[in-house]
N, C-alpha and C positions, 0 to 999 in steps of 0.2 A: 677470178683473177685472169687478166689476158697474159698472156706472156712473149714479151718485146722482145723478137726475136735479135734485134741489132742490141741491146743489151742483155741476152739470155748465149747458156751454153749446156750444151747437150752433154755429158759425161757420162760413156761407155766403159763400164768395169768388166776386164778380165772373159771378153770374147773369145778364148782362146781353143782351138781344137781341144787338148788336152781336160781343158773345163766344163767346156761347153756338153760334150759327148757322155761325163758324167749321169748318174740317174739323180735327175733333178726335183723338185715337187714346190709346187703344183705346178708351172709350166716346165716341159720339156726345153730344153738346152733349144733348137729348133724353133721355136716358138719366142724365144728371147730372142733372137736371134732377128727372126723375119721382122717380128715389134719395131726394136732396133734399127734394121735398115729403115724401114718406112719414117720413124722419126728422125735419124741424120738425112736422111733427102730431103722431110719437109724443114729440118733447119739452114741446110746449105740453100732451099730454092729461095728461103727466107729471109736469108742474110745471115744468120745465125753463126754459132760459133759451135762445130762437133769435133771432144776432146775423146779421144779410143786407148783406152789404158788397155796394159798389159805387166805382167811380172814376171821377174825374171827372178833365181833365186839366188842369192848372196854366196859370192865366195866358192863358185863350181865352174870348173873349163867349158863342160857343155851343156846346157839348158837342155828339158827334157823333151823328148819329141811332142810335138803341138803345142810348142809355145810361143810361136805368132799368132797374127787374129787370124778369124775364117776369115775365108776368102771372100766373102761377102762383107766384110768389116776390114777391109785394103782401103788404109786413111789415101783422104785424097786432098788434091791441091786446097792451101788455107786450114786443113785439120791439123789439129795440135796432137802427135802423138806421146806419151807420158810411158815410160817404161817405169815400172818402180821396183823396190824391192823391200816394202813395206806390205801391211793388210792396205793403208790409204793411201789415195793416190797425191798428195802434197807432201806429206816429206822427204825432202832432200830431191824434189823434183824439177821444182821452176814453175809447177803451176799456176801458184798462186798470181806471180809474176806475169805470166801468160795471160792470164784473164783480167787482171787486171790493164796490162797493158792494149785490150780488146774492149774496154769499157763495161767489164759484163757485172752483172748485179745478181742474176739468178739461176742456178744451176740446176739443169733437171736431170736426175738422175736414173739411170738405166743400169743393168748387167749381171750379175752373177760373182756372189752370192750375196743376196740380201742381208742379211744378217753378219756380214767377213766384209768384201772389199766397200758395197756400194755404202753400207751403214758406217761404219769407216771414213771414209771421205766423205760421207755429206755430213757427219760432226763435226770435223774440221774444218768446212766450206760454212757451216754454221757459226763455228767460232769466231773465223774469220770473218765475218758478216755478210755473208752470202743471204740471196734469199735461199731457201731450197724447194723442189719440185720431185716428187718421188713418182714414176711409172709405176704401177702396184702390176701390172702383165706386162711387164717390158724387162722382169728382174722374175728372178727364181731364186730357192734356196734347198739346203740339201735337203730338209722337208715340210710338208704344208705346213706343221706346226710353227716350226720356228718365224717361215713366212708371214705367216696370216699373224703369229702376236705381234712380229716386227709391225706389220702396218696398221695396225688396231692400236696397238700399244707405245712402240716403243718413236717410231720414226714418225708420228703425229707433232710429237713432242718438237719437233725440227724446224719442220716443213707442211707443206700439204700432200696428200696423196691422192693422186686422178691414176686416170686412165690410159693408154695410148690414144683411142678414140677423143677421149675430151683434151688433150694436150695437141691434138693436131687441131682440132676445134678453135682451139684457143691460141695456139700461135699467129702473129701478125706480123 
């Protein structure tokens, strides 16, 4: 499957210091990360659409320190940033709205944690009739186990799951 970058978007779950810095499995928080950057560049040189979620928690005066994105995930001009305060990133957000209003048809998804934020949002990007695209090294979980059943098992059921390597391949 190619994936049209003028009707595709890139959706970044929960890059956040705080998250990211966790002990992750099998990729290091770092390793999502770098994935990450390289596929929102080859989406913005694309034309593409890169959506950088983040969570904030409900109902507290100050959010806990490193709950912005890395500093390497500093949304830029035309990125859709999505605060939520859900595990997914469409409720009560305007997402949906947003990509819609972008023409987009297919969501590939990136970030932390596999199994909590990204599985989360791409059922509901499903529901909603999305296509879905799952990164399998571009996302982590808190351990290889739950990882590795998520993309064998659970999130096949969705979408497709590649690579970084074959999604930069296959962007147009």
């Amino acid at each position: 499957m190619t994936v049209e970058a003028a009707r595709s978007a890139l959706i970044v779950i929960d890059l956040m210091p705080r998250i990211v810095s966790r002990d992750l499995e099998p990729h290091p928080g770092a390793a999502v990360v770098a994935r990450s950057v390289s596929l929102a560049t080859a989406f913005r040189a694309a034309g593409g659409v890169v959506v950088l979620v983040r969570v904030e928690r409900p109902g507290v005066a100050e959010q806990p320190p490193g709950s912005g994105f890395v500093p390497e995930m500093t949304p830029q001009a035309g990125d859709i940033e999505v605060v939520k305060q859900t595990v997914g990133a469409f409720s009560r957000t305007g997402l949906e709205a947003a990509l819609r209003e972008r023409g987009v048809q297919t969501v590939v998804m990136a970030g932390i944690a596999t199994t909590m934020g990204v599985e989360s949002t791409a059922r509901a990007a499903a529901d909603l009739g999305f296509e879905v695209v799952f990164v399998s090294d571009a996302m982590s979980g808190m351990t290889a186990q739950e990882h590795e059943h998520a993309l064998t098992v659970v999130l096949p059921r969705f979408g497709e799951v590649v690579t970084t390597a074959e999604i930069l391949k296959r962007l147009e």
